[in-house]
N, C-alpha and C positions, 0 to 999 in steps of 0.2 A: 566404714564400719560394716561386719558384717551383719542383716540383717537376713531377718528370716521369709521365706519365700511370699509367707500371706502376705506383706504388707507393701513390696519392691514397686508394686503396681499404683499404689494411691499415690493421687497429684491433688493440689490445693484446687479446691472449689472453684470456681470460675467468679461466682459473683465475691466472692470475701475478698479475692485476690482485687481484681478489681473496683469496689468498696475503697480498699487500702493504699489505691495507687490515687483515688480522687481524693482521700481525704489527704494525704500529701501533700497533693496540689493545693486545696485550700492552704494547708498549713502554710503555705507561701505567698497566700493571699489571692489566690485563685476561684472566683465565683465558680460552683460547679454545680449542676442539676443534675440531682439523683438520678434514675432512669435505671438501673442497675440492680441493684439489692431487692429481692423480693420479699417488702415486707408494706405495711397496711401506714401509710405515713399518718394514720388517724391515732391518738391516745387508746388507750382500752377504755371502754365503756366505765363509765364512772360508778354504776354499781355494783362491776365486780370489784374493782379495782379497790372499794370501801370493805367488801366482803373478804379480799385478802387480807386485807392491814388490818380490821377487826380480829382475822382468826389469830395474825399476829399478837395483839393486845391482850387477846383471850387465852394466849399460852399457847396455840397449835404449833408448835417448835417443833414435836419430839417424832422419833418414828413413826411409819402408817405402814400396813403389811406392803409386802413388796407387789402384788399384784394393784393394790390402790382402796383406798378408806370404799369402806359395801359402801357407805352412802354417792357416792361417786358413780360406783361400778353402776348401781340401780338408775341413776338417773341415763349414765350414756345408753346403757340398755331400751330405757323407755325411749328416748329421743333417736335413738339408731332403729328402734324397729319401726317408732309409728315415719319415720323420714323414707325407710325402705321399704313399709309394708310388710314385714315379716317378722315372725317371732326372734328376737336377743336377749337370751339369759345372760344375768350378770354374772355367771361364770366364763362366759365364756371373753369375757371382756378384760385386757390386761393395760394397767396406766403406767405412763412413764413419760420421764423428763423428756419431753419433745416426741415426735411423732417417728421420730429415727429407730429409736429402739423396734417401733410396731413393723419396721422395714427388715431392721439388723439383725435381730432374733429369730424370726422363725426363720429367713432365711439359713441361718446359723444352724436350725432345729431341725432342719427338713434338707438340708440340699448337702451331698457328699461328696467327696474329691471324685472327679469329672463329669458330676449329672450336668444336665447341659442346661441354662435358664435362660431364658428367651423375654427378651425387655426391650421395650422403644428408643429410637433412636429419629431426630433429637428424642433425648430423655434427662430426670434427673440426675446429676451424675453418680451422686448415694446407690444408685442399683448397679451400676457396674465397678461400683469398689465392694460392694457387701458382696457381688456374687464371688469375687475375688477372693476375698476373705474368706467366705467357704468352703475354697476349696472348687469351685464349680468355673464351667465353661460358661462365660457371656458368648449370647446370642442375639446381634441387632437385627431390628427388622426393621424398617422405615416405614416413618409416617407420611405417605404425601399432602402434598400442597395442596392437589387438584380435589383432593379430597376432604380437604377441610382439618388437614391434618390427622386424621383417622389413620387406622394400620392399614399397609399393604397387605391384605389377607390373602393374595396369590406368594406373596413371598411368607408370610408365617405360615401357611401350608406346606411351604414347600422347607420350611426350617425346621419342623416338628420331625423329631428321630424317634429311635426306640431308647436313649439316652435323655429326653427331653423329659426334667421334674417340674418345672416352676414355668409359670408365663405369667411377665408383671405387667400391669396396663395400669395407665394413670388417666383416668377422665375428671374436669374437666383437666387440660395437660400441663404443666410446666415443661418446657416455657413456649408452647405454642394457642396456648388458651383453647385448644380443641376438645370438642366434645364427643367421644365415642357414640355414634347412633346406635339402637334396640341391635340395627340386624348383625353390625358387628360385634357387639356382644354374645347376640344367641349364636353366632359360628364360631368365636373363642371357646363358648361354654360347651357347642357340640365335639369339639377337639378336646376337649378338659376331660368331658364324661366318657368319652370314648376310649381315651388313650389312657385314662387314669393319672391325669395330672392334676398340681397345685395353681391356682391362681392369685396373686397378691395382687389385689388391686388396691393404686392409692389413689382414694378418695377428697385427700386433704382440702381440696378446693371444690364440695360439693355441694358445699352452698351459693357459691358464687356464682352465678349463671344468670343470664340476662337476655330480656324480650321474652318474658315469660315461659320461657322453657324450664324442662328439669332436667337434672345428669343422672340416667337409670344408672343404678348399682347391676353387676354382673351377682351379687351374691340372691341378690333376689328372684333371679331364675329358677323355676324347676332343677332341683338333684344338686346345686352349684354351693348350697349352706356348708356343706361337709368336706368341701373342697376350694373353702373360698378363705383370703383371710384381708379383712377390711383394713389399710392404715388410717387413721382421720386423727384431727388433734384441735385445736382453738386458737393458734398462732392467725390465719389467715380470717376466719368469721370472723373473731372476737378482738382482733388486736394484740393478739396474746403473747407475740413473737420471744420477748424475755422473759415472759413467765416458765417455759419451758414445759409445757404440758400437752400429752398427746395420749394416744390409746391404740390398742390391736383390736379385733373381734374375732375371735376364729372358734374352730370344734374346738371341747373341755381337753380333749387330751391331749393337743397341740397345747391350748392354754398355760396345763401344767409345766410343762417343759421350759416355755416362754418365762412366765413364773421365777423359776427356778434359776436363768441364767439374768434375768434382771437381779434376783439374791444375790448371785454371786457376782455380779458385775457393781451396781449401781446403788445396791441397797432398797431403795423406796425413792419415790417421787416427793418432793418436799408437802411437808402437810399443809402450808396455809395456802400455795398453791392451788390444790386438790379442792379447798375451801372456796377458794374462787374459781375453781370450774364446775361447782356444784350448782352456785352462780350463776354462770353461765349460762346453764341449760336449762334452768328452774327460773331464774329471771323474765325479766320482759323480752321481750326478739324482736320489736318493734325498729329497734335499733338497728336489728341484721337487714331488714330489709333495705329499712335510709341507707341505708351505707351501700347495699348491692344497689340502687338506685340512682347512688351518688358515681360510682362507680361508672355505671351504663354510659352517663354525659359525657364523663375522662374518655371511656373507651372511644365513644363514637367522633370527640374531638380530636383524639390522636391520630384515628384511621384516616379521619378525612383528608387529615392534615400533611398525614406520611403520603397517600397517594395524591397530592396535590404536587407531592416535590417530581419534578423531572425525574424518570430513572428508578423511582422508589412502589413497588406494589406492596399493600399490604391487605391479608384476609382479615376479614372479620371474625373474631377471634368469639367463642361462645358463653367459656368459663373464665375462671380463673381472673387475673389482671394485668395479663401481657399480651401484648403484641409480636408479633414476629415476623418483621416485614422483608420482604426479597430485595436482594440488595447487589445483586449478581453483575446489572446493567455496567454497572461502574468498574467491571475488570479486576476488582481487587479484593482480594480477601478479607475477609468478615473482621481477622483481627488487626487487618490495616487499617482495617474503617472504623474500629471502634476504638481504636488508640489513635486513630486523627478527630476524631468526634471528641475526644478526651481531651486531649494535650490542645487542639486547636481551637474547639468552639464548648470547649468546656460543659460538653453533653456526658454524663457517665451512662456509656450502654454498653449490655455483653455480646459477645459476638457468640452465633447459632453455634460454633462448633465446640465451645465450650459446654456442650452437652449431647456430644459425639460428632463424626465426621459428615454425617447424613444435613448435621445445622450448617455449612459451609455455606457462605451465600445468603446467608443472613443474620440477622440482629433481632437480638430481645431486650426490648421496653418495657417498663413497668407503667401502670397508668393509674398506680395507687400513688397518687401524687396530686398538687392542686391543681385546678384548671388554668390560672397564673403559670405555673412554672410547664406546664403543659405546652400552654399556650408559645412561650418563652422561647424555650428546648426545640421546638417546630420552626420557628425564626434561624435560630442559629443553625441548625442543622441544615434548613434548608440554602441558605446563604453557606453554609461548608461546602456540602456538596456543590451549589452551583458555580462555586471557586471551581473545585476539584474540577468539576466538567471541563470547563472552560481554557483552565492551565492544561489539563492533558490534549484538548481538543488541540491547544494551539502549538504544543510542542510535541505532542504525538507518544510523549514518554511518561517516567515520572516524575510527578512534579516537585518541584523544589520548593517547600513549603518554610524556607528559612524566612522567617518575619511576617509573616501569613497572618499573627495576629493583629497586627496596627493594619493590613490590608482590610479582615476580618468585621475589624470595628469599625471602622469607616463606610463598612459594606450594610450591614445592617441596622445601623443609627443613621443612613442614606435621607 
């Protein structure tokens, strides 16, 4: 079929794809430990989750403007400035069914056939199909390891043309759980203000962060309001993931624009949704915290547990609720190891380059997950691999993993 040039380029998500190959596997009766899908294996909070199904009872069915019900807009505004420290009018605030659109749009709004936009790499992959889609030149710059995952700021220096519109940064990061530090932001922001560029920073995961740090917003800088455009949403704080609810922040007259192509794309965000994100933010947070709390013990038992295995390093991750442990030692490709982790020891993980070619040599974990199957998933994996070692060590090749799992099970029920 002929298709048209914008779309030739998009490939299936990495974690749906994979999602769909494990739940397969169950369907045939296969135990399988999530580790995969980035989403909060916690319920939503029980008091929004009354607050949506009330608005439902209450009749909130029918349309809400396309930009999002004022009472919404006002509340992300107060909670977005007193989080950043800075004034957010609720104009400048635009809601919509999941956090994508606050990604899809303005890039849509702002970026022309060949401007050049310059995005992390590993990154989400949503940024190099949207820059696609409008039209624009992706520009990876890599995050190193040595550095906590942070950008290479000698190579985004050296990436920025007189063509460069956009530079999108994701703190804390999917799917390295990295935290952008102050000074890398203030040298982003000094290349922003200088050159007169756009920043979209996704913030989606900016509550999450642990050992009592915070993830400084880039928008909060000196001169960077007018130039900055926030994506954030409730899927990850709140549990929100099916609710489909998320939001933009940017200047009014980007706003309008954004606006207007949610009219004509999407219509409006469902209204009793919008009800329970009102919720949300106006509710108790007592909750956010247990959960980022609960979170920290996941993180800290996975780490230990990954660099406990021969072969296996992994950094301590700051945000977010992934791990992305180096996985290089063992010779084999990220998606060798994650569809032997898969089919063999019934571990569901993605491999790093499923969010560009800079993730090769690594794997990402989720650790929104129970301590139990945490726990679990560490056994088995560790027992895969010390197969893996051991079979190549002694035949030097690749191994022949026909019946691997009666070896497998015999290995870890020892």
């Amino acid at each position: 079929m002929d298709f048209a040039e914008r779309v030739t380029h998009l490939t299936p998500e990495g974690a749906y794809h994979m999602l769909a190959r494990a739940q397969a596997l169950e369907a045939e009766g296969r135990e399988i430990i999530h580790l995969e899908i980035g989403q909060p294996d916690l319920p939503t909070f029980r008091n929004i989750a009354d607050a949506g199904g009330q608005a439902i009872r209450d009749g909130q069915t029918r349309y809400t403007p396309s930009a999002g019900l004022p009472k919404l807009r006002q509340a992300i505004a107060a909670q977005a400035s007193s989080q950043r420290g800075v004034e957010i009018r609720p104009a400048q605030v635009i809601v919509g069914p999941g956090a994508k659109p606050a990604l899809f749009f303005p890039t849509l709004a702002l970026v022309r056939p060949g401007d050049e936009v310059i995005y992390p790499d590993p990154g989400f992959p949503t940024y190099h199909a949207m820059i696609g889609v409008a039209g624009g030149v992706p520009v990876p710059v890599p995050l190193r390891e040595e550095a906590d995952f942070s950008f290479d700021l000698a190579a985004l220096d050296a990436a920025i043309t007189g063509r460069t519109r956009m530079i999108i940064i994701n703190s804390p990061s999917n799917p390295t759980g990295g935290v952008l530090p102050v000074a890398a932001l203030e040298h982003i922001a000094e290349i922003a203000i200088g050159r007169d560029i756009w920043v979209l920073s996704d913030e989606i995961y900016t509550r999450l962060v642990y050992d009592g740090r915070d993830a400084a917003s880039i928008y909060a800088l000196p001169g960077m309001a007018e130039r900055t455009i926030i994506c954030d949403g409730f899927s990850k704080t709140y549990a929100m993931t099916g609710w489909r609810l998320g939001y933009g922040i940017m200047p009014e007259p980007l706003a309008e624009r954004v606006e207007l192509l949610l009219t004509h794309s999407v219509g409006c965000t469902a209204s009793f949704t919008q009800y329970a994100g009102i919720e949300a933010l106006t509710g108790p947070q007592a909750q956010v915290a247990a959960v980022v709390a609960e979170y920290q013990g996941r993180r800290d038992l996975l780490v230990a547990g990954l660099n406990a295995i021969p072969g296996v390093s992994c950094r301590m991750p700051q945000g977010a609720f992934y791990v992305f442990p180096n996985i290089t030692a063992f010779g084999r490709s990220a998606d060798w190891l994650a569809d032997y982790l898969l089919n063999e020891a019934g571990v569901a993980t993605l491999p790093g380059n499923a969010f560009g070619p800079n993730g090769e040599g690594y794997l990402r974990l989720i650790f929104a997950n129970s301590l139990e199957n945490i726990q679990e998933a560490l056994e088995r994996v560790a027992a895969a691999l010390a197969i893996l070692a051991k079979v190549q060590q002694d035949k030097g090749t690749s191994p022949d993993l026909t019946g691997f799992r009666g070896h497998f099970s015999t290995y870890i029920h020892r």
